[in-house]
N, C-alpha and C positions, 0 to 999 in steps of 0.2 A: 504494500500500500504506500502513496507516494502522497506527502503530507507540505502544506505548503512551509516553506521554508523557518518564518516567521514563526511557526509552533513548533518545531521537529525538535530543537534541543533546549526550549525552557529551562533554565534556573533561575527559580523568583529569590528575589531578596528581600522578601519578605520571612519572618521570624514565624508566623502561622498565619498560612493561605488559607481560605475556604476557596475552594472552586463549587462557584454556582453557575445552576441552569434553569432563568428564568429564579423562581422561589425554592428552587431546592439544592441541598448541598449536597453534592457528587463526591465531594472528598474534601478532608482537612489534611491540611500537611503540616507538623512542628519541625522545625529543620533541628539539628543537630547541637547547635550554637544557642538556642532557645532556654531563657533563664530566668527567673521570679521568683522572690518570696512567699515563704507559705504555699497552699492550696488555689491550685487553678482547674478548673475542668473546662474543655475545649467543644464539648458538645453538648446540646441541647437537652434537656433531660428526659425529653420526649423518645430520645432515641434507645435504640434496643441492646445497644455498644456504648457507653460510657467511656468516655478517653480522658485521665487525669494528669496533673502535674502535681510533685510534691517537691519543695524545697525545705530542708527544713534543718535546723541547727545542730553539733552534736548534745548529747543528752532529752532532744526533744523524744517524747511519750505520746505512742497512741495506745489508748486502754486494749488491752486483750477484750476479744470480740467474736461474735459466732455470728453467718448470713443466717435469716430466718425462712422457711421456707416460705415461695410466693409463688403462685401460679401466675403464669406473663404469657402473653400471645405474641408470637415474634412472626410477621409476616415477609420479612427479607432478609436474607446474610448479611450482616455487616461485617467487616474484615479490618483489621488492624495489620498492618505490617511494618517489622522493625529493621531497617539496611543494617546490617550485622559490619559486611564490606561490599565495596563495590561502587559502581554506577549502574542506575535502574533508571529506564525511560519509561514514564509512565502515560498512556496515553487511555485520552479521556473520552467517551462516548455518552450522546445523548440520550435522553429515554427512546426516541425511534430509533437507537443504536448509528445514527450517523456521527461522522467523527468531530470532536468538538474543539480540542486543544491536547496539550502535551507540556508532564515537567519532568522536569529531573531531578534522581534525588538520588542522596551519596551517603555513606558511609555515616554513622547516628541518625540519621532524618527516618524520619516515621510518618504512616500515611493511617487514617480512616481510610477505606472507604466505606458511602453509606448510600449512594444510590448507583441511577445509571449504569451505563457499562464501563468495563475496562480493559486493557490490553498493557502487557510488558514487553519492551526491550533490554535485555541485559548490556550495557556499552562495556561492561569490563567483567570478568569474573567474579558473581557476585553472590555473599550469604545474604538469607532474609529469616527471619519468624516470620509466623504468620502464627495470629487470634482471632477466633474468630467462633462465634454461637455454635453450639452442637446440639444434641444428637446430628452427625453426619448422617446424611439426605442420598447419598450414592446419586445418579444421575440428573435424579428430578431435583434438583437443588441449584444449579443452571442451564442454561441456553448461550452453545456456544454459535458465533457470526463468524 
């Protein structure tokens, strides 16, 4: 696929990207270099994937803690991914899955995604995590283009 120029090797300098389409957000990007005190959460709370920041001092105390159980309806995979190493080109698609934009991201940058489609190029030999909602869904969990 041949991508107009202007979008093929994005890197924002921006510290955290939302990429939207129209009202919805396709993906949050925290780059690597991204820094704050205390508690920050990057996403909406509406969402199904929760992505935090924590800064915090030494000696600082979070109380011991147990999740409660909660029945939740999750109607799409949300996917968190951490560039472990590397260059990863990530390329963005719209909800009609036409193509939208493209960024790049390197070695600490971590990406949401939470809608739309999406596509990778590796530019260099690269690790990644990925988090993302389970129980695994085997095929009907996507639609690949």
């Amino acid at each position: 696929m041949i991508f107009p120029e202007e979008n093929k090797n994005i890197k924002s300098n921006e510290l955290i990207e939302k990429i939207y389409e129209n009202n919805t957000i396709l993906a949050i990007i925290i780059r690597t270099n991204f820094k704050k005190e205390g508690i920050h959460f990057f996403t909406p709370e509406d969402f199904s994937q929760q992505l935090g920041y924590m800064n915090r001092p030494i000696g600082y105390k979070i109380s011991p803690h147990i999740h409660n159980k909660v029945q939740r309806t999750i109607n799409y995979t949300q996917e968190v991914l951490f560039i472990k190493s590397g260059l990863v080109r990530v390329d963005f698609y719209k909800l009609d899955r036409s193509f939208f934009k493209s960024r790049v991201l390197e070695s600490g940058d971590i990406i949401l995604l939470s809608a739309g489609g999406h596509g990778f190029e590796m530019l260099e030999e690269s690790e990644i995590l990925e988090v993302k909602q389970g129980p695994f869904s085997g095929n009907i969990d996507k639609t690949r283009f």
